[in-house]
C-alpha positions as CSV (number, residue, x, y, z in Angstrom):
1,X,0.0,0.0,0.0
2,X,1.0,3.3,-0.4
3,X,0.2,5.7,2.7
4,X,1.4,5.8,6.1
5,X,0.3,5.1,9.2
6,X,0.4,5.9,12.8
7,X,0.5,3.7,16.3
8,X,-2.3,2.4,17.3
9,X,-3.6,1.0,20.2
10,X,-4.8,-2.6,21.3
11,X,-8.3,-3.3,23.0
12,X,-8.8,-5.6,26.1
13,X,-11.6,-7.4,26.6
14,X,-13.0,-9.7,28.9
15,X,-15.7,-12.5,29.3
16,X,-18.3,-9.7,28.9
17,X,-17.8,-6.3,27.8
18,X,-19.7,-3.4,25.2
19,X,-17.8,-0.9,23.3
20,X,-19.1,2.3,24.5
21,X,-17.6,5.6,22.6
22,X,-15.5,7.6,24.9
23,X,-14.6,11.7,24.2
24,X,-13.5,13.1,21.1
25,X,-10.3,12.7,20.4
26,X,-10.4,15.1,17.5
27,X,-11.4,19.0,18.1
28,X,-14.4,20.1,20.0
29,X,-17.0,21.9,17.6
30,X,-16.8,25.2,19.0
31,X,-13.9,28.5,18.2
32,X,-13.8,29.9,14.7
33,X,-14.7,27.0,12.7
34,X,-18.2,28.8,11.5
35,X,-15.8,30.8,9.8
36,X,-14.9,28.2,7.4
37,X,-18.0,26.1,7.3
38,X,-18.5,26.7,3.5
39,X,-14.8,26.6,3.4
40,X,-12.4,24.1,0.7
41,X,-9.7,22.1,0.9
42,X,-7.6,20.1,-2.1
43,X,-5.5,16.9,-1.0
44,X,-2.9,14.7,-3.1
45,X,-4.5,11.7,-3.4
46,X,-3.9,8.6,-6.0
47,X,-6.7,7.0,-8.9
48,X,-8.3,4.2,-6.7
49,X,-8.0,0.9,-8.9
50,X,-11.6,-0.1,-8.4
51,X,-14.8,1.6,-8.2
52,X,-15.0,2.1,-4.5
53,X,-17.2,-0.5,-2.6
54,X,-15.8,-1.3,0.7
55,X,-15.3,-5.0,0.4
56,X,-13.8,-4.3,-2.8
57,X,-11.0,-2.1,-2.2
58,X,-7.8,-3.6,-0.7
59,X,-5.5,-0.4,-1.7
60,X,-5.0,3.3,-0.3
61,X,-6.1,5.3,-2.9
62,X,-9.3,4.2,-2.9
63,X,-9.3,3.3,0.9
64,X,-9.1,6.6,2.2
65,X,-12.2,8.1,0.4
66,X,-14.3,5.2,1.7
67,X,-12.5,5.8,5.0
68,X,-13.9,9.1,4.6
69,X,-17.5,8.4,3.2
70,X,-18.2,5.7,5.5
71,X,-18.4,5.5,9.4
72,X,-18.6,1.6,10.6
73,X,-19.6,0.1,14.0
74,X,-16.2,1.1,15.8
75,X,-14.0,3.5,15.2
76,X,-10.1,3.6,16.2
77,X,-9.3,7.2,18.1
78,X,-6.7,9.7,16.1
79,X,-4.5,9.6,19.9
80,X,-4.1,5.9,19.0
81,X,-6.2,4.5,22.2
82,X,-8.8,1.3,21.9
83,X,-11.4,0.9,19.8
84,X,-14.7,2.7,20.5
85,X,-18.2,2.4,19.1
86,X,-19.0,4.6,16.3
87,X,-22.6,3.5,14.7
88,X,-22.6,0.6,16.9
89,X,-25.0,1.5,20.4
90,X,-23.8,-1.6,21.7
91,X,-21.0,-4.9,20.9
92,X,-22.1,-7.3,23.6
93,X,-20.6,-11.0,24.0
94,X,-20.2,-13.7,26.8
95,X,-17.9,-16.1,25.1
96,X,-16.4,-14.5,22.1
97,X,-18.5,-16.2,19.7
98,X,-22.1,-14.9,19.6
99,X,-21.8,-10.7,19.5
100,X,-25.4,-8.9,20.1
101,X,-24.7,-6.1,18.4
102,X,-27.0,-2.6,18.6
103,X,-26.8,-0.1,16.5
104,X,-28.1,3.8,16.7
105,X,-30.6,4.5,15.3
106,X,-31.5,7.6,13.0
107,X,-28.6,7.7,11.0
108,X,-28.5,7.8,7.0
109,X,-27.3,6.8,4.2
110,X,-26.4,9.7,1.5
111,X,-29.3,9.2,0.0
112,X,-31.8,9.5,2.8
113,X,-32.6,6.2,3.6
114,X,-31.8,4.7,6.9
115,X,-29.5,2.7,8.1
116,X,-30.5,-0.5,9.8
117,X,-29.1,-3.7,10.8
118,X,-30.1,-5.5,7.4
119,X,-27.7,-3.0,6.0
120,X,-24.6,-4.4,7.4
121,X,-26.2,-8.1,7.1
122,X,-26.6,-7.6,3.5
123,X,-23.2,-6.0,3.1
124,X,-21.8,-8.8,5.1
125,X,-22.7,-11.6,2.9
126,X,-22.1,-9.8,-0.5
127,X,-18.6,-9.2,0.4
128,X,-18.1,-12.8,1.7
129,X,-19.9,-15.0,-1.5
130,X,-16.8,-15.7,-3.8
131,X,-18.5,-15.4,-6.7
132,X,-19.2,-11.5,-6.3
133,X,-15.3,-11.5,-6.8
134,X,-14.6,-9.2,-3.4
135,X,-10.9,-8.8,-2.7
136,X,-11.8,-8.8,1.1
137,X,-14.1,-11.7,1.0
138,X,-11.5,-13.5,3.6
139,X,-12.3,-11.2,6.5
140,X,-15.5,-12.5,6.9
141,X,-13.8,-15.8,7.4
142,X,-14.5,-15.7,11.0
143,X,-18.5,-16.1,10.9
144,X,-20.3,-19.5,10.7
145,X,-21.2,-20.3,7.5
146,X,-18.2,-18.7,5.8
147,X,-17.3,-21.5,4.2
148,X,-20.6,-22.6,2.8
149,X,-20.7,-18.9,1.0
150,X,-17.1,-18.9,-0.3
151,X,-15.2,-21.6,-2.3
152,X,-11.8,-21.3,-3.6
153,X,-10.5,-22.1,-7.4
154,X,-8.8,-25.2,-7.1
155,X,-6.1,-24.2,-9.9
156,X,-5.8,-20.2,-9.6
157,X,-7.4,-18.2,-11.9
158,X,-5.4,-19.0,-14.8
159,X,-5.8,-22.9,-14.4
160,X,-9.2,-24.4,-16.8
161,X,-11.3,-25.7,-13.7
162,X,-13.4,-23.1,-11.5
163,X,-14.6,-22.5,-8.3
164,X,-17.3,-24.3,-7.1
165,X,-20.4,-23.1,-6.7
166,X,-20.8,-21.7,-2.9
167,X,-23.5,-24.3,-0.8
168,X,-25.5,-20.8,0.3
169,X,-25.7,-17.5,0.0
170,X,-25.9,-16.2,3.1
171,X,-23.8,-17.4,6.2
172,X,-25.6,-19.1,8.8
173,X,-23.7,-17.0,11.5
174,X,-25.4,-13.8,10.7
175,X,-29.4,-12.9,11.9
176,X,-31.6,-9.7,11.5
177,X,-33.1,-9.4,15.0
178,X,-34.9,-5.8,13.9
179,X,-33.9,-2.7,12.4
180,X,-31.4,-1.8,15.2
181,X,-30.1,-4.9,16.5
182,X,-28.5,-8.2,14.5
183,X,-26.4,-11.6,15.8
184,X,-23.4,-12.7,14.6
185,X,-22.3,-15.8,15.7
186,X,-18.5,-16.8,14.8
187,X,-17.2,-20.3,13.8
188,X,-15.0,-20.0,17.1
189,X,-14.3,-18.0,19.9
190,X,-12.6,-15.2,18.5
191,X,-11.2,-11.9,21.4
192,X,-9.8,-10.1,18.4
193,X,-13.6,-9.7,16.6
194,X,-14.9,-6.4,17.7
195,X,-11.4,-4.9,17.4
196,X,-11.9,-5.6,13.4
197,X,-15.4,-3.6,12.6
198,X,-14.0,-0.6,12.3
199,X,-12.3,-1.5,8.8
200,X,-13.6,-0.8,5.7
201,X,-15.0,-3.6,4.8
202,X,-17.3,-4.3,7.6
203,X,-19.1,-1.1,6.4
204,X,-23.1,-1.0,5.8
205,X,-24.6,-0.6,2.0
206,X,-27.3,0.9,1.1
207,X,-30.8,-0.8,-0.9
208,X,-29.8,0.8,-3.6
209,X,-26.5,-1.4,-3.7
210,X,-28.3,-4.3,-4.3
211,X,-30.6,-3.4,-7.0
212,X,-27.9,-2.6,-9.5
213,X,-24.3,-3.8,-10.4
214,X,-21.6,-3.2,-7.2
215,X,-19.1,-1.5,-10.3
216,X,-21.9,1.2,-11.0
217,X,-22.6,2.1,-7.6
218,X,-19.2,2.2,-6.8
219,X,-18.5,4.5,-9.9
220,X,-21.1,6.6,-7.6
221,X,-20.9,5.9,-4.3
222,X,-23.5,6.0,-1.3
223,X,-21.8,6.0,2.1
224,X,-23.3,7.3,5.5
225,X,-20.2,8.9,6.8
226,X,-19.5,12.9,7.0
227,X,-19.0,13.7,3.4
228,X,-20.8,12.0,0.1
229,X,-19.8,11.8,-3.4
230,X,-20.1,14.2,-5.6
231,X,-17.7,13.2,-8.9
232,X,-15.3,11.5,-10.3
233,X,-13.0,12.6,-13.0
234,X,-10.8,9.9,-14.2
235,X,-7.0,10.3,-13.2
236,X,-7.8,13.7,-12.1
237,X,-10.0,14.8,-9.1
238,X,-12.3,13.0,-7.2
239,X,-14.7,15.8,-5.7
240,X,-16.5,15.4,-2.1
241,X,-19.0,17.2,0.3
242,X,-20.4,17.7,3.9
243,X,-23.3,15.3,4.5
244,X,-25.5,17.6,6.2
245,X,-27.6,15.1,7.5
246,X,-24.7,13.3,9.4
247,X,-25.8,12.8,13.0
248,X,-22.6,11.4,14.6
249,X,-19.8,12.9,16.5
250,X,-17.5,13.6,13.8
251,X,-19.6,16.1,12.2
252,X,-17.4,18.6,9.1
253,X,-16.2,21.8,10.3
254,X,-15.9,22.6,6.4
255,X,-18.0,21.9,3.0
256,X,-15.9,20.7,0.5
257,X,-12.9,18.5,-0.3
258,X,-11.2,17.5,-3.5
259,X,-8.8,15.3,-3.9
260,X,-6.4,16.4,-6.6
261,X,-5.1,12.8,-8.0
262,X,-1.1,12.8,-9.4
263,X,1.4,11.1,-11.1
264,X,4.3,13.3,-9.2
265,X,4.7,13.6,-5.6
266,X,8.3,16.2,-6.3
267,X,4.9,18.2,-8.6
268,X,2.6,18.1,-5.5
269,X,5.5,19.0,-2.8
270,X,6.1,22.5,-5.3
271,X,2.5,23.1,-4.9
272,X,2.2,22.2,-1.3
273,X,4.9,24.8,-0.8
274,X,3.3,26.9,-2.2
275,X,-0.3,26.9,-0.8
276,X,-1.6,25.3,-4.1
277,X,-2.9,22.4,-2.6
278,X,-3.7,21.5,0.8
279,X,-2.1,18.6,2.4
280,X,-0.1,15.9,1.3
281,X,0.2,13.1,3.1
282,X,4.1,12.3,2.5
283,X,6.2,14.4,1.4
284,X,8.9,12.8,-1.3
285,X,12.4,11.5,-0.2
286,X,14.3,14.3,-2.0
287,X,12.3,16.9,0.1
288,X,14.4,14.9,3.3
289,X,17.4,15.1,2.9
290,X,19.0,17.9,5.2
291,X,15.2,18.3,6.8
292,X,14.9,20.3,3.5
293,X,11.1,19.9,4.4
294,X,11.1,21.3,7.5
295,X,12.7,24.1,6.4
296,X,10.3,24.7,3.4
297,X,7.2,24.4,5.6
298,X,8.1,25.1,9.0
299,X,5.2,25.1,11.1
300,X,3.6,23.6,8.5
301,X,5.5,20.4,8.5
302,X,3.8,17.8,10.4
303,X,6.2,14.3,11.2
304,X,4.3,11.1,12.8
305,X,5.2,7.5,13.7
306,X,3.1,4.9,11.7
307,X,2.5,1.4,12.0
308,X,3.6,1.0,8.0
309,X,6.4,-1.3,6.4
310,X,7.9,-1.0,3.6
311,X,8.0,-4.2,1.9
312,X,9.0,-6.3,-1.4
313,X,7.2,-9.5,-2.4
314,X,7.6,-12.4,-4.9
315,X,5.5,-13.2,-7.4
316,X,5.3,-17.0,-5.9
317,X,3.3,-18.0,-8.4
318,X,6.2,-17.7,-10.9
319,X,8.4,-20.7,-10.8
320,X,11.9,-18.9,-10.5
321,X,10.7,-17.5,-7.2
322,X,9.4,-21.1,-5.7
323,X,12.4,-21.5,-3.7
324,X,12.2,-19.9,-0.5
325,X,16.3,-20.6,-0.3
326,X,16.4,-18.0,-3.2
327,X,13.7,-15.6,-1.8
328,X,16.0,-15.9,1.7
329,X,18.9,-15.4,-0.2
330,X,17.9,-12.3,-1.6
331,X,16.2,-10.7,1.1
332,X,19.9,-11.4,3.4
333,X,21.9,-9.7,0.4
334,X,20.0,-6.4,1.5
335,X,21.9,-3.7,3.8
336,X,18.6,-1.9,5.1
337,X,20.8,0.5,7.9
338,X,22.3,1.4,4.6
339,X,18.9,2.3,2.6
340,X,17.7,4.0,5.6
341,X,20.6,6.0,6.2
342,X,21.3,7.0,2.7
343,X,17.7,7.1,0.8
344,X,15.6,8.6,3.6
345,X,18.5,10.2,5.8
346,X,17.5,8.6,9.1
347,X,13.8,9.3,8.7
348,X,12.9,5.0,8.5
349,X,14.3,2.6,10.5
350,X,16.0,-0.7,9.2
351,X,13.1,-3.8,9.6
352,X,13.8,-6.3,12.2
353,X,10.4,-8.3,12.2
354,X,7.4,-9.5,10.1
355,X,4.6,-7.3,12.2
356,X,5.4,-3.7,12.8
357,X,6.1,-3.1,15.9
358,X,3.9,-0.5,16.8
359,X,0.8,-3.6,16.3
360,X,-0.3,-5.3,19.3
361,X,1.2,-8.3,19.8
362,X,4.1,-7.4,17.4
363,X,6.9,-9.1,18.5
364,X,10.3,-7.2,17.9
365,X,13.3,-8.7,16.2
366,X,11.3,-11.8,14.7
367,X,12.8,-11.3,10.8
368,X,16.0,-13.1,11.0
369,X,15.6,-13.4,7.2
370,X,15.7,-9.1,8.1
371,X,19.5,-9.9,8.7
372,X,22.4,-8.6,6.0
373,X,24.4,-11.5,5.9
374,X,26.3,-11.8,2.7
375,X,27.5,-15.1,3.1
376,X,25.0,-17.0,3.8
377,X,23.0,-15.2,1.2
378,X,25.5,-16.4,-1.5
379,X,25.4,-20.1,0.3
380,X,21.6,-20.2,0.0
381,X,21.9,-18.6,-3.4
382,X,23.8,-21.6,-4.4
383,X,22.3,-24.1,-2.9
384,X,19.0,-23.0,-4.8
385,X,21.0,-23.3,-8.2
386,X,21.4,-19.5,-8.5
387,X,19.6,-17.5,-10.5
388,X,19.6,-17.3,-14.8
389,X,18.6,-14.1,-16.5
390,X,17.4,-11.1,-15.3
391,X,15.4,-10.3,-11.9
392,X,13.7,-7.4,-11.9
393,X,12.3,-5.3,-9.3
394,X,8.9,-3.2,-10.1
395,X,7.4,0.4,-8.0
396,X,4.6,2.1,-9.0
397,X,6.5,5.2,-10.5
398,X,4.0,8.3,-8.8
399,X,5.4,8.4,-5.8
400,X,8.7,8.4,-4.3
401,X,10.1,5.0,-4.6
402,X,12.8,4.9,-7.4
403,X,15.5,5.9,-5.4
404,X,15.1,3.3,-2.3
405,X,14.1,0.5,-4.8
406,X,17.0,1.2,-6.9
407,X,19.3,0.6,-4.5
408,X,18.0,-2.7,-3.2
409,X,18.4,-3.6,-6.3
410,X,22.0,-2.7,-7.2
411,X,23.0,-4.4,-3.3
412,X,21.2,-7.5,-4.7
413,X,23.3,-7.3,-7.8
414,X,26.6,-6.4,-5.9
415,X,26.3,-8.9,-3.2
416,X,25.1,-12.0,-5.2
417,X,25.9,-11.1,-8.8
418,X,22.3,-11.6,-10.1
419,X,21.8,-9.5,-13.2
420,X,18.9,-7.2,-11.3
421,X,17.5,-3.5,-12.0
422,X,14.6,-1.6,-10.5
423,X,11.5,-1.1,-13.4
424,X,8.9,1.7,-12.4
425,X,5.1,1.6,-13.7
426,X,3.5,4.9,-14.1
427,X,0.9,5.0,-11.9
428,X,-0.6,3.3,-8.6
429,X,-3.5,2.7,-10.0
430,X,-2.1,0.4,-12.7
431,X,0.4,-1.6,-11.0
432,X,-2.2,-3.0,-8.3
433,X,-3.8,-4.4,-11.4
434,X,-1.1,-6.2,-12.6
435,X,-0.3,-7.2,-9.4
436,X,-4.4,-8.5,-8.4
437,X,-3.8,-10.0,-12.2
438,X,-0.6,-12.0,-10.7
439,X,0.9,-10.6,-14.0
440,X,4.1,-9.3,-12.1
441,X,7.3,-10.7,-13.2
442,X,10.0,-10.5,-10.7
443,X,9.7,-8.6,-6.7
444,X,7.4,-5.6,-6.6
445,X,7.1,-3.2,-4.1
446,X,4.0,-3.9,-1.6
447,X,4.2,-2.0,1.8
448,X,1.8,-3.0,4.7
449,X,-0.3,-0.3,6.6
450,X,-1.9,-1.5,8.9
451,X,-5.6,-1.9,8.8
452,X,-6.8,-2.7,12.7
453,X,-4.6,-2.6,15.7
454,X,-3.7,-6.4,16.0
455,X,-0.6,-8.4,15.0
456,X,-3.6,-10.6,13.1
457,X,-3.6,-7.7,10.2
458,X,0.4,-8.5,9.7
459,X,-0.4,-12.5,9.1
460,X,-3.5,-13.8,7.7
461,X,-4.2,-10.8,4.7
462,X,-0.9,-11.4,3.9
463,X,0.2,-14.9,4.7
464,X,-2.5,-16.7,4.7
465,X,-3.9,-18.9,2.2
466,X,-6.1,-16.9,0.1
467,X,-5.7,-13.6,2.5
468,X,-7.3,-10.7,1.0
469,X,-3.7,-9.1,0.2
470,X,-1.4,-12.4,0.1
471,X,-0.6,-11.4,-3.8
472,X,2.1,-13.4,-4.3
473,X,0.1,-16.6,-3.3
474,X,2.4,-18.1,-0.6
475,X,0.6,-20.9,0.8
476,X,2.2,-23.0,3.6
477,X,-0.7,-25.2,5.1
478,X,1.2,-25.1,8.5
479,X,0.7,-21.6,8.6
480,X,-2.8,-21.2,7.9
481,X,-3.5,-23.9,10.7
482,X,-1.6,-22.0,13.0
483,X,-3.3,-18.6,12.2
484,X,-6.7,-20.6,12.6
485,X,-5.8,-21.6,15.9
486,X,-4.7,-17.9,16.6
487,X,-8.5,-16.8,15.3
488,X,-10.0,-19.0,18.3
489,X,-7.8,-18.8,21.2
490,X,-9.4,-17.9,24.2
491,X,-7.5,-14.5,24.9
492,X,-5.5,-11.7,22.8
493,X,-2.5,-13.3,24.6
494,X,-2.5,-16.6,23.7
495,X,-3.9,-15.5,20.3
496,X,-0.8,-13.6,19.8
497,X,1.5,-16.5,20.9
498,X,0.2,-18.7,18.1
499,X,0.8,-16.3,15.5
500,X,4.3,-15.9,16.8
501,X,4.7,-19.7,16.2
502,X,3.0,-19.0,12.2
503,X,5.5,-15.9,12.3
504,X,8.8,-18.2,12.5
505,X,7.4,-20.5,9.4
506,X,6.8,-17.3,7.4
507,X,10.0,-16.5,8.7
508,X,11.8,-19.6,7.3
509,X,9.5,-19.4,3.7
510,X,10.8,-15.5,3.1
511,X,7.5,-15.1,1.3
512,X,8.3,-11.0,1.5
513,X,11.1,-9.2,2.2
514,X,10.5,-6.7,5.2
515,X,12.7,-3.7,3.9
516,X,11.8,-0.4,6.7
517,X,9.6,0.8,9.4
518,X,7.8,3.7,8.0
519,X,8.0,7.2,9.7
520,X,5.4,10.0,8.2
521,X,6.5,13.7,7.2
522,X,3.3,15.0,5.9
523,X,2.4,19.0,4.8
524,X,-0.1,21.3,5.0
525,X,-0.9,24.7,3.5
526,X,-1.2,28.2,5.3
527,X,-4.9,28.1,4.6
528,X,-5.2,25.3,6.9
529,X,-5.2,26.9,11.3
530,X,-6.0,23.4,12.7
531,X,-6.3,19.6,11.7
532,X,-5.3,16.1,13.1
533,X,-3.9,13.2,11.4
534,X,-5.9,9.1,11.7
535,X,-4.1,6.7,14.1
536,X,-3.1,5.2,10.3
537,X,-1.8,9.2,9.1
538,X,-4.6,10.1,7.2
539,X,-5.7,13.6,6.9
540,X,-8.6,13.6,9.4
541,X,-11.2,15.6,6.7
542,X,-13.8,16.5,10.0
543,X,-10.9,18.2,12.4
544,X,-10.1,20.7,9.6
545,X,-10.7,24.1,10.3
546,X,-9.6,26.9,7.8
């Protein structure tokens, strides 16, 4: 993924509990914001690379503007505490399996009709059939029934046989009690549940979803959050306004916001310095060195720690990269202290372990395959039977990754003599569908923000068989039955310890290579007197003032 993120914090729960929202966390309603109420903003943003319906939309670009149109049933606070409720009146369980769940009533959808429980039912088991093709289908894994509604392709999508055709259409583990209240009842205990519903793709849909096609609505979205949709202008702007009929906490203190989408982050730092645009989220690496930044904005600079890895993955599904003694190989020929020191001037840290560290139940140090060991990286390089022809390492070219993917290229080419070089694709928007495609043809740049505050968002999108994000299709059977056992432990703490036991499989497979620990240096304009930043770094549209 391509934005950063910011620490967040874990939730604990015992044999009972409800998620009750706690005080705001971004600014109180009051001072001059009537001053800019009919006030504008424009953001750098990126072309999303599907129309934007929650379950459907695994990348950033798109991500953010559902993030922004949609609330869900809990919400993580900008200061990085626990999980609160958002929509949700209530999340009420006794063993971690069956979740009574409330929601408030009198909210609405954009277009004025309500939202109700059915809403997030319905939403629910769209995303979760296979054949409605959502990319997040496998976070509904943890409901009863999941596996009647989904069915996997037994030869990948390129292979002549199919799927099979899903048992139901519905999982058994959801039920409409009334308009405000619905069951969910999970195939196993599972602590780390609740903590989940505030992603994206637990959000509600509207009727109107279901009586068309999901790519036209998401061409023109209906959300229920603080701003709607307005238009979209392919490649160039995606336009956005207060929902005046939002009744939640997070109300706009502004009207409008337009997301100005580019192909050149050095292009969008000129016109961030000069009051042109907005905000921008990261500034570019040549803006770094000598806290150039900092100097060009001043108070205007704005630098945050995020829960965000850069990473590289392998197309496993091509056969020079089935060897995980190659995949080690490469990833121990890389100097990250190097790359850190030298492409981002101390402003990322060197990765050490598969989960960031700043997710709960992270542990640190876990990446030995993180290590820069020469030797043995030219050992396991022979032992695979090296490597023939050329191995080439693809970015998405519109933002700032050429310099720190050219020079893990060039180390991999200096320290094992593979014939390697760094490729970048123009734009965001196009190299996620090559990569969704599994068209990529050598290690592609794939960086991890985190999407809820557990070390379960660092294994089973990406490691998992069939995770929603596990591109490169690594599969190690081992693995996923460790990460089921995870799902149903009785506690966070012993959930944790069984992923640390997946971790040091993953560990041994080098399905990834971990590169750096993302810090944030993000921008704002003159026009902007007060605004906060997501626990993941995202502008937060409803603490603007002007």
């Amino acid at each position: 993924m391509r934005v950063s993120k910011r620490a967040s914090g874990a939730i604990a729960l015992g044999a009972a509990f409800a998620l009750v929202a706690s005080g705001c966390s971004s600014s109180d309603d009051g001072g001059d914001a009537g001053n800019s109420a009919d006030g504008a903003i424009t953001v750098d943003g990126t072309e999303p690379e599907n129309p934007l319906v929650p379950a459907n939309t695994t990348e950033t670009g798109g991500g953010k503007i559902i993030d922004w149109m949609w609330t869900g049933l809990v919400e993580y606070p900008n200061d990085g505490g626990a999980p609160r409720n958002a929509l949700a009146e209530s999340i009420e369980t006794t063993d971690s399996k069956v979740y009574k769940i409330k929601i408030k009533q009198d909210t609405k959808f954009h277009d004025g009709t309500a939202v109700k429980a059915k809403n997030f039912v319905d939403a629910w088991n769209w995303g979760a059939y296979s054949p409605n093709g959502a990319q997040n289908s496998s976070f509904f894994a943890d409901i009863q029934g999941f596996e009647d509604v989904n069915t996997a392709d037994p030869d990948g999508a390129e292979g002549p046989q199919k799927a099979p055709e899903p048992k139901a259409k519905e999982m058994s583990g959801l039920k409409v009690v009334d308009d405000w209240n619905f069951e969910v009842t999970l195939a196993a205990p599972t602590a780390v549940f609740p903590t989940k519903l505030g992603y994206s793709t637990f959000m509600p849909l509207p009727d109107a979803f279901f009586a068309g096609k999901a790519e036209d609505f998401g061409k023109k979205p209906i959300g229920n959050g603080p701003v709607k949709f307005v238009s979209w202008e392919n490649n160039v702007s995606i336009k956005l306004t207060r929902f005046d009929d939002y009744q939640l906490r997070d109300k706009m203190k502004i009207k409008d916001v337009n997301l100005k989408i580019s192909q050149d982050d050095n292009a969008v730092y000129s016109d961030l310095v000069s009051n042109n645009i907005d905000f921008q989220q990261q500034v570019p690496v040549a803006a770094l060195a000598g806290d150039k930044w900092k100097q060009d904005l001043a108070d205007r600079a704005v630098s945050s720690v995020t829960p965000v890895t850069g990473i590289i993955a392998f197309p496993i599904y091509d056969k020079r990269f089935t060897n995980p003694k190659l995949r080690r190989a490469v990833s121990l020929s890389i100097n990250r202290q190097e790359i850190t020191d030298k492409i981002f001037f101390g402003n990322r840290k060197p990765a050490d372990s598969w989960a960031n560290p700043l997710a709960p139940g992270a542990a640190p140090g876990n990446c030995t395959a993180c290590q820069f060991q020469v030797d043995e990286a030219k050992k396991l390089l022979a032992e695979a039977g090296g490597f023939s022809g050329e191995m080439v390492f693809y970015y998405n070219a519109d933002a700032s990754h050429k310099e720190w993917m050219e020079a893990v290229a060039q180390q991999v080419k200096t320290n094992l003599g593979i014939n390697a070089r760094a490729e970048g694709v123009p734009t965001f928007a196009v190299f996620r569908q090559n990569i969704n495609a599994h068209k990529m043809k050598g290690p592609y740049r794939a960086g991890w923000q985190q999407d809820y505050p557990d070390v379960e968002n660092w294994v089973n999108p990406l490691y998992v068989t069939g995770g929603s994000s596990n591109d490169g299709l690594y599969s190690n059977k081992q693995v996923d039955a460790l990460a089921k056992e995870a799902g149903a432990a009785p506690s966070l703490d012993a959930s944790h310890a069984k992923f640390a036991e997946a971790v040091k499989l993953i560990d041994a497979d080098a399905p990834t290579i971990p590169v750096y620990f993302a810090g944030q240096q993000s921008g704002h304009s003159e026009k902007i007197k007060k605004m906060e930043l997501t626990n993941v770094g995202e502008l937060d549209i409803t603490t603007v003032e002007l």
